[in-house]
C-alpha positions in Angstrom: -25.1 -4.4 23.6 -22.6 -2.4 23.7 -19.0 -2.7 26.1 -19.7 0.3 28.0 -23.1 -0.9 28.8 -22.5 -3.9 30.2 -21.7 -4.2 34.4 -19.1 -6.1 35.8 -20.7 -9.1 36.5 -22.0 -9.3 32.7 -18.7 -8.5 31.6 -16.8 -11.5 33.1 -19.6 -13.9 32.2 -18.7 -12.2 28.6 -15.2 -13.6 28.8 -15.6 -17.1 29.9 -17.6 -17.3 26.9 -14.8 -15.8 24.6 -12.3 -17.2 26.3 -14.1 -21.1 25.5 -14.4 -20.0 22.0 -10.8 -19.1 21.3 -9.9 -22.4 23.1 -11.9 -24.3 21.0 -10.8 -22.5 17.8 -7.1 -23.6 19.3 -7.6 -26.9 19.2 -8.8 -26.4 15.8 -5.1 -26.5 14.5 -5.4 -23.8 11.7 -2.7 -22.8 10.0 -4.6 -19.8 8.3 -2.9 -16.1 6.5 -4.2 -12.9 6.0 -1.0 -11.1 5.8 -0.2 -10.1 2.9 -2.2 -8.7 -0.3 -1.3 -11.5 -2.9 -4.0 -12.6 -5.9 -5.1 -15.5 -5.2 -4.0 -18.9 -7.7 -7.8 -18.2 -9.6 -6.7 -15.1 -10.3 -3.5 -15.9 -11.1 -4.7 -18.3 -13.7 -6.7 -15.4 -15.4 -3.6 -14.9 -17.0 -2.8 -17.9 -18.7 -2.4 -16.9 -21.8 0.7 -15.0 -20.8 2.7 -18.0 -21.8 1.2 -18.3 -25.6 0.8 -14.7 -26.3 4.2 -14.4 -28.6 2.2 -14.7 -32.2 5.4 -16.3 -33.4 7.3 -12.8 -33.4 10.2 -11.6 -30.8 10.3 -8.6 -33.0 9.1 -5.1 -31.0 7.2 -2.1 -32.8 10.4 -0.8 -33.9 11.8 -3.7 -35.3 14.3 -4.7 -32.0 14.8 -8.1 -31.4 13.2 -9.0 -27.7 15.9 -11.6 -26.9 18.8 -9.3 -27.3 20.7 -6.7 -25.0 20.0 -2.9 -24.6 16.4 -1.1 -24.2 17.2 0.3 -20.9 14.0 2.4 -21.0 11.6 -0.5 -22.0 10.3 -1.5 -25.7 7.9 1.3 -27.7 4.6 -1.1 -27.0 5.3 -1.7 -23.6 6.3 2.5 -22.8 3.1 3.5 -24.7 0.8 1.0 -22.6 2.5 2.4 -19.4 1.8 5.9 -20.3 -1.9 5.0 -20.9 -2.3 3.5 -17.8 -0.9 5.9 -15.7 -2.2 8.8 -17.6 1.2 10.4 -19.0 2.9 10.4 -22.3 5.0 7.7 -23.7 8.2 9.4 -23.6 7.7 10.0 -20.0 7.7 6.2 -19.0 10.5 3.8 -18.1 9.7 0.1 -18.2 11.5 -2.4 -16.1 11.3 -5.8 -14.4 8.6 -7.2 -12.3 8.9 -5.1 -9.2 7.8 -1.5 -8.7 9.0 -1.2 -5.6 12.7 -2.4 -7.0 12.4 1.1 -9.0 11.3 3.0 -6.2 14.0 1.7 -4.4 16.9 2.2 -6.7 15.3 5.3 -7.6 16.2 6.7 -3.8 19.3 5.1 -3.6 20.4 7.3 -6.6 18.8 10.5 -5.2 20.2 9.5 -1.2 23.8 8.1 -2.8 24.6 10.1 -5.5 22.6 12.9 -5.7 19.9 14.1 -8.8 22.4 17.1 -9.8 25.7 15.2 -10.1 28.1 15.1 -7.3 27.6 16.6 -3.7 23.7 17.0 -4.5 23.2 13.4 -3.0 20.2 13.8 0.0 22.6 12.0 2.5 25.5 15.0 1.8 22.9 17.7 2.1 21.6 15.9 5.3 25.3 15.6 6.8 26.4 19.4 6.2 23.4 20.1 9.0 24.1 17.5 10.6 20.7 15.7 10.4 19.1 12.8 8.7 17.5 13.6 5.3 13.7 13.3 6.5 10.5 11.9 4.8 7.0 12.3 4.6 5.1 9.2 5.3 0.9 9.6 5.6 -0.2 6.9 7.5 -1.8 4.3 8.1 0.2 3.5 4.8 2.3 1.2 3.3 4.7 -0.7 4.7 7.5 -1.6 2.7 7.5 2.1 1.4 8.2 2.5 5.0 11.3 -0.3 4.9 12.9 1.3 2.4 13.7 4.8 4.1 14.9 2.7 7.2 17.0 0.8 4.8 19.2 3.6 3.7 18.7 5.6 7.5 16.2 8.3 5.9 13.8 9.6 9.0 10.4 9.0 8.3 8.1 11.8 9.7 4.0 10.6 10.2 1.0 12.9 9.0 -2.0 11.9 9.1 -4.3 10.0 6.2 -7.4 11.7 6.0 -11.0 11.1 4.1 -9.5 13.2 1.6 -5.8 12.3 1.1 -3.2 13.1 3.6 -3.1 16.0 5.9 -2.1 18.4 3.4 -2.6 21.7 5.9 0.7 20.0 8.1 2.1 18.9 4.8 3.2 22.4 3.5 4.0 23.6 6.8 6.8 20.9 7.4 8.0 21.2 4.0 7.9 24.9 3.8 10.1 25.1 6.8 13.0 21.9 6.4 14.7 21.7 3.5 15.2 18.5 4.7 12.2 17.2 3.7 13.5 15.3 0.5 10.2 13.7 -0.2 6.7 12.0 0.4 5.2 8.4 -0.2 1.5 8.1 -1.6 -0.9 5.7 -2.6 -3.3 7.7 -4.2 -5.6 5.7 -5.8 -7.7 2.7 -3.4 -5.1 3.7 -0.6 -3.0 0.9 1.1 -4.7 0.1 3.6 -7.7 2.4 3.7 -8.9 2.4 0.3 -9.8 5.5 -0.3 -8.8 8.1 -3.4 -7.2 11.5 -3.0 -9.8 14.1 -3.9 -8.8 17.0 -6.5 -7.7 19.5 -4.3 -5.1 17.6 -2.4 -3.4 17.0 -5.5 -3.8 19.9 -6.6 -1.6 20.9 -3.2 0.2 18.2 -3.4 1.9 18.9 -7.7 2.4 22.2 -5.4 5.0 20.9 -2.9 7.6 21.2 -4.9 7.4 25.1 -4.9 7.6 25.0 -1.2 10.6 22.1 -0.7 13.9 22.0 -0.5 16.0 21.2 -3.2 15.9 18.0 -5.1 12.2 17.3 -3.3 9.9 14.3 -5.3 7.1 12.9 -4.6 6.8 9.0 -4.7 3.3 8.8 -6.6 2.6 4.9 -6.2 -0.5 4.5 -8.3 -0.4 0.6 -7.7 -3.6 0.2 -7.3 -5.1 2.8 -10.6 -7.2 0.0 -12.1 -8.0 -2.5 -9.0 -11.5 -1.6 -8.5 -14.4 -3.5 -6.4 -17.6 -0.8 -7.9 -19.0 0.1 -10.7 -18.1 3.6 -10.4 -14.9 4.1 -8.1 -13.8 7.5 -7.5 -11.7 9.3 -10.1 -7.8 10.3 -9.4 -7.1 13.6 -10.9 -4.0 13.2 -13.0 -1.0 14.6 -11.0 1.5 14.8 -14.1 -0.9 17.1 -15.7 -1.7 19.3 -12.2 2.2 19.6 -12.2 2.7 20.9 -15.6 0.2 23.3 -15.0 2.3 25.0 -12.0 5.7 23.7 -13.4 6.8 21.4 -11.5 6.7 18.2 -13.0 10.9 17.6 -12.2 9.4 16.6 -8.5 7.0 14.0 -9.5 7.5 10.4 -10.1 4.9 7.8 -11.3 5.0 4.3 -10.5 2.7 1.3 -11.2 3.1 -2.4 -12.2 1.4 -5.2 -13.5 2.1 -7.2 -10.3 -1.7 -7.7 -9.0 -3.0 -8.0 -13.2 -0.8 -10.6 -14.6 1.2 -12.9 -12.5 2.3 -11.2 -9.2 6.0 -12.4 -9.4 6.8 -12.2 -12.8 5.2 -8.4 -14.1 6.5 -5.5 -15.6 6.4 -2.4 -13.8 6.4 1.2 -15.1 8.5 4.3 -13.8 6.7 7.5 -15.0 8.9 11.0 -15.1 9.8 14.0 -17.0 12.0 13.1 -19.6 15.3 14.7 -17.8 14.7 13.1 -14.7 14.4 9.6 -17.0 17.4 10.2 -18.5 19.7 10.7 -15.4 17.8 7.8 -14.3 18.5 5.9 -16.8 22.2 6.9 -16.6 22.4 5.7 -13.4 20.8 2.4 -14.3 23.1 1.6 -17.3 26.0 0.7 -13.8 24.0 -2.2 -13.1 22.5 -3.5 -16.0 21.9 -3.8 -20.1 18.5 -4.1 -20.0 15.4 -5.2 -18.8 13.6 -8.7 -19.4 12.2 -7.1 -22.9 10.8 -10.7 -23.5 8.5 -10.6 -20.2 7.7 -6.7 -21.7 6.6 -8.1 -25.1 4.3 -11.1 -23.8 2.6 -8.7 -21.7 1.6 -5.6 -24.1 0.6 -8.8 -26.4 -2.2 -10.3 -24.1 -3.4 -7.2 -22.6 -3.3 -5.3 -25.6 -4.8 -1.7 -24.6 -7.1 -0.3 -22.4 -10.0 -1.9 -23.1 -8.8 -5.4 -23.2 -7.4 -4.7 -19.7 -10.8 -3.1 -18.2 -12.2 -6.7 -19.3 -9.3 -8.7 -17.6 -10.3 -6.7 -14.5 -13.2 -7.1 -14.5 -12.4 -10.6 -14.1 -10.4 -10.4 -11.4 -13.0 -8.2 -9.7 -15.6 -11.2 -9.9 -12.9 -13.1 -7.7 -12.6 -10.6 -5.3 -15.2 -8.4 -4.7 -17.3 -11.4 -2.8 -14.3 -12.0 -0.2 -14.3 -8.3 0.4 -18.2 -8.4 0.8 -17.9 -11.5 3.0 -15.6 -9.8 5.0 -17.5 -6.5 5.4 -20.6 -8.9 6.3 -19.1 -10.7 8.8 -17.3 -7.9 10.9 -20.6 -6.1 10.7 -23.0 -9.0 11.7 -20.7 -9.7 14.8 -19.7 -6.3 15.8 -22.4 -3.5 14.5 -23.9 -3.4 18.4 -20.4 -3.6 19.9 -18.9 -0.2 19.6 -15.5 -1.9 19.9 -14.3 -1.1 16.5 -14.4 0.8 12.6 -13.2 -0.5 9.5 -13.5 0.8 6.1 -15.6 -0.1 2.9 -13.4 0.5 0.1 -14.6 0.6 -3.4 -10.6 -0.7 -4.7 -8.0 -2.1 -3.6 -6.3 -5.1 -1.7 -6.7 -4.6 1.5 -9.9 -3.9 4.7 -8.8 -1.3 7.7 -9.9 -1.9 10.8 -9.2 0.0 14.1 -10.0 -1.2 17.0 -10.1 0.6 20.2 -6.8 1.8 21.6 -4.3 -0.4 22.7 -5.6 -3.2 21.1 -4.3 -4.1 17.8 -1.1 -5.9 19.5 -3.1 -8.3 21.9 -5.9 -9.0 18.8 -2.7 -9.9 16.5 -1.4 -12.1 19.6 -4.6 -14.0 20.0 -5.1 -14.5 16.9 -1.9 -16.0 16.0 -2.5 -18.2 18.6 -5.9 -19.7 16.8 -3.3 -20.5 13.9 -4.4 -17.0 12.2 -1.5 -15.1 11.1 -2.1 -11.3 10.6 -0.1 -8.7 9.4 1.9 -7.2 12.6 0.3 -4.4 14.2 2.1 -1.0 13.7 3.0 -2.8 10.2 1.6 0.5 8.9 3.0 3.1 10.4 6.9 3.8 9.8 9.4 1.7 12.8 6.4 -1.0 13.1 4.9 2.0 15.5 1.3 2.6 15.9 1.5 5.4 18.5 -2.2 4.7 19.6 -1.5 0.6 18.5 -5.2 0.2 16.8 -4.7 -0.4 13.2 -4.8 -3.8 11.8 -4.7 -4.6 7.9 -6.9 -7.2 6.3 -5.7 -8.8 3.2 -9.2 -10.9 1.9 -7.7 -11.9 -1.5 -5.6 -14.9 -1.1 -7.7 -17.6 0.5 -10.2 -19.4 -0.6 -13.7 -18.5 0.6 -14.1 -21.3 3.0 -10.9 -20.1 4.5 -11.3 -16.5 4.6 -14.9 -17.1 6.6 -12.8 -19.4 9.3 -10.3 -16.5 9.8 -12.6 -14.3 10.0 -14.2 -16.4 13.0 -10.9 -16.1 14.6 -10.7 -12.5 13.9 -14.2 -11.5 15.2 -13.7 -13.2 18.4 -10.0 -12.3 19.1 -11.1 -8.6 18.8 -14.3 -9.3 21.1 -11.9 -11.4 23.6 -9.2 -8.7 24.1 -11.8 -5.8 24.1 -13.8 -7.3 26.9 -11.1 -8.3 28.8 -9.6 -3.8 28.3 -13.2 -3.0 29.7 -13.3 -5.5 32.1 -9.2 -4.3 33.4 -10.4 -0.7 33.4 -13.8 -0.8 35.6 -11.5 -3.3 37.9 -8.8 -0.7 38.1 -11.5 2.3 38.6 -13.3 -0.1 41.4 -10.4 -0.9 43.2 -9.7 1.0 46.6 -6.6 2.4 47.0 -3.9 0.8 49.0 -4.5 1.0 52.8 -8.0 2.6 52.7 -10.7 0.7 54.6 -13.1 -1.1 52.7 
């Protein structure tokens, strides 16, 4: 029965019962995590045959030795697997290390420092001449160490809202249209962190747009890490962005990203940096300060065992028969315990890493606290909104791909009730409050 049906008295008899439960789950001692959105060691050890996938050779496609310096933008095998898997040409692609978000990060240090036009063009010294901090566009909930990285350097993140669709794109234009300050956005637009869901055609169709209506030196972080993660048959289609920007001319504001991170081995990827071939090359410029090269070994192993795109729809496909029973374990058990509650939504996503669920206002903190408390550690609530600020505190992120089965079902347990305990408890505060007679009146 739902919270809002229930009377006082069958409220409070609702939380001793809860309150028992999380108790005994206490007592338990678990020391469980659903924080963060890590493959599991069986997936892990899909890719085993990383580490034998040299055929004798360190020789690339174009005769380079692997072992040796240079090859700032990546080898030719590894550039022309990146462009097929993010839908762009080869000579549009960067390889580098394991870490996309490293790119993305260096990326904006050289566009906040430095400046994409050479000297005074940097988004800090436009920012300063008005006085302001150089802003960006953050739909949410989203991700959160897209989020760390403008506070890192002291760039304003500015919330709109993540849609069905996509994000918000009606308050999009108007903000950028009118601040030139606006210096970029952040999007996930493929299985969305944390939602799940895809952009549909027209919003990126608005979005390869923006540039027309920002500011100078405007780009828009396009973070496909998630373009091949699927948990369906047939997931949604992404429109390819690269292609909707040629089409209006705009392709200087757009960069690609995607890794290998959640394919291969999550530490020890390569990861891809997709752009028009001028914005590569200052790039790459800027790059050669810090280093001669990129691990072109790593690069080589990897476009050796996955091969094209067919080997690596199989490989997925592997990965998928890990995952996709946590995700419908999860989705079972929030919707067996809570389908009659009203107390919560969460999504269904058909890719991905990650389960949203919102619970009612004001909530997300105290079900975090709880739950921590039963030895279940969550990601922090307002983790997924820039500053680690929910402004309604609701949204919590799931993350049902590390643990085992056995363990993922016991955290869950915790979940479930932690959610129930602290929404009775709201509901059984606000008819107290309502019921109570003001001070001094006569009862």
């Amino acid at each position: 029965m739902a919270l809002d049906q229930l009377s006082q008295p069958q409220l409070r008899e609702r939380e001793r019962e809860l309150s028992k439960r999380h108790d005994a789950l206490r007592k338990k001692g678990l020391a469980l995590d659903l924080t963060r959105g890590k493959p599991s060691s069986e997936q892990l050890d899909l890719s085993a045959e990383l580490d034998r996938a040299w055929g004798g050779s360190y020789l690339t496609a174009d005769g380079t030795d692997a072992r040796n310096y240079g090859g700032m933008l990546g080898i030719p095998e590894a550039r022309a697997f990146g462009a097929e898997l993010l839908g762009l040409r080869t000579e549009e692609i960067l390889v580098g290390d394991n870490s996309s978000l490293s790119l993305m990060y260096r990326y904006i240090a050289f566009a906040h420092q430095h400046g994409l036009a050479g000297s005074g063009t940097g988004w800090r010294d436009e920012a300063a001449e008005q006085g302001r901090p150089a802003q960006f566009l953050c739909p949410v909930p989203g991700y959160d160490r897209h989020f760390g990285i403008c506070e890192h350097f002291g760039i304003e993140m500015v919330n709109v809202a993540l849609e069905p669709e996509g994000p918000d794109m009606d308050a999009i234009e108007e903000r950028v249209a009118g601040n030139p300050l606006i210096k970029g956005i952040w999007c996930v637009p493929r299985h969305s962190n944390p939602t799940g869901q895809t952009y549909a055609d027209s919003v990126v169709e608005r979005l390869a747009a923006l540039p027309l209506l920002a500011g100078p030196n405007f780009r828009i972080f396009w973070d496909n890490a998630y373009a091949v993660h699927h948990l369906q048959d047939d997931p949604p289609e992404l429109r390819n962005i690269m292609e909707a920007c040629r089409e209006r001319g705009t392709e200087e504001g757009l960069l690609v990203f995607g890794s290998t991170s959640k394919i291969t081995y999550a530490g020890s990827g390569i990861s891809f940096l997709g752009a028009n071939p001028s914005n590569l090359a200052s790039f790459q410029r800027h790059l050669a300060a810090s280093t001669i090269g990129p691990d072109k070994i790593n690069q080589l192993r990897h476009v050796r065992f996955l091969r094209d795109m067919s080997q690596l729809k199989k490989h997925m496909a592997r990965h998928r028969a890990i995952i996709a029973p946590k995700f419908r374990r999860v989705l079972e058990m929030l919707e067996e315990a809570l389908r009659d509650e009203l107390i919560a939504t969460w999504t269904d996503p058909p890719g991905g890493y990650f389960i949203s669920v919102d619970t009612l206002p004001g909530l997300a903190s105290e079900v975090v606290r709880l739950a921590g408390e039963a030895g279940v550690k969550l990601t922090p609530a307002g983790a997924t909104f820039p500053y680690g600020r929910d402004p309604q505190d609701r949204n919590i992120r799931l993350a049902p791909t590390f643990p085992p089965m056995s363990e993922l079902e016991q955290a869950m347990q915790v979940f479930v009730v932690c959610l129930e305990l602290a929404s009775v408890r709201q509901r059984l505060g606000t008819m107290e409050r309502r019921d109570a007679k003001p001070s001094g009146e006569q009862a």
